[in-house]
Steps between C-alpha positions, in 0.01 A plus 500: 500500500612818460637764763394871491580777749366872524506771709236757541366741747101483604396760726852598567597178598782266338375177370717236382254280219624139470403277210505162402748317810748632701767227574865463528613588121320849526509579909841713416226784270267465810800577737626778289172657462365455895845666569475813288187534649600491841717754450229761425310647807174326469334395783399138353577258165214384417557143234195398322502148508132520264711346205798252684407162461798368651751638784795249629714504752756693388218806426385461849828543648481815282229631648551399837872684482330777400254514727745482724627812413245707473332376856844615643415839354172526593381430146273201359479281271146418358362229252223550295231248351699192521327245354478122498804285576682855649208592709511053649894569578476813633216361730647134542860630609294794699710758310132692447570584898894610451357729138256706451240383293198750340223368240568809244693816462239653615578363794849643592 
């Protein structure tokens, strides 16, 4: 399947779009990406999950360094509309308590 990331801003806010899976050949974009926006002085990342199908280990660890990071700067982290097998692991490894999870953007 194919792998697409993009950043955009809704209602001020960074969101980091991920599309198609997110595993171990393409975690190093999501790293990148989650970094440069760290480094900007918004308040949360938001990463809608609406279009991942797939997230492995090595994306988790992503996410959970950054988190991380941004928890130790009084920042968060949320994800938005995951969906099928991403919304079962987030709530099957209890992740969904450690992350912020919202139904929509409209939600942030």
């Amino acid at each position: 399947m194919s792998f697409k990331i993009h950043v955009k801003k809704i209602k001020g806010k960074p969101v980091l779009e991920i599309i198609g899976e997110l595993t171990g050949e393409n975690v190093g974009k999501i790293a990148v990406r989650l970094e440069r926006l760290r480094k900007t002085t918004a308040r949360l990342i938001a990463v809608d999950l609406s279009r991942t199908t797939f997230i492995d280990s090595h994306g988790l660890g992503a996410f959970v360094y950054c988190w991380r990071l941004l928890e130790n700067e009084h920042r968060d982290l949320v994800f938005v509309s995951p969906q099928g097998f991403i919304l079962n692991m987030l709530h099957n490894t209890n992740l969904d308590r450690v992350f912020k999870v919202v139904d929509s953007i409209g939600d942030l």
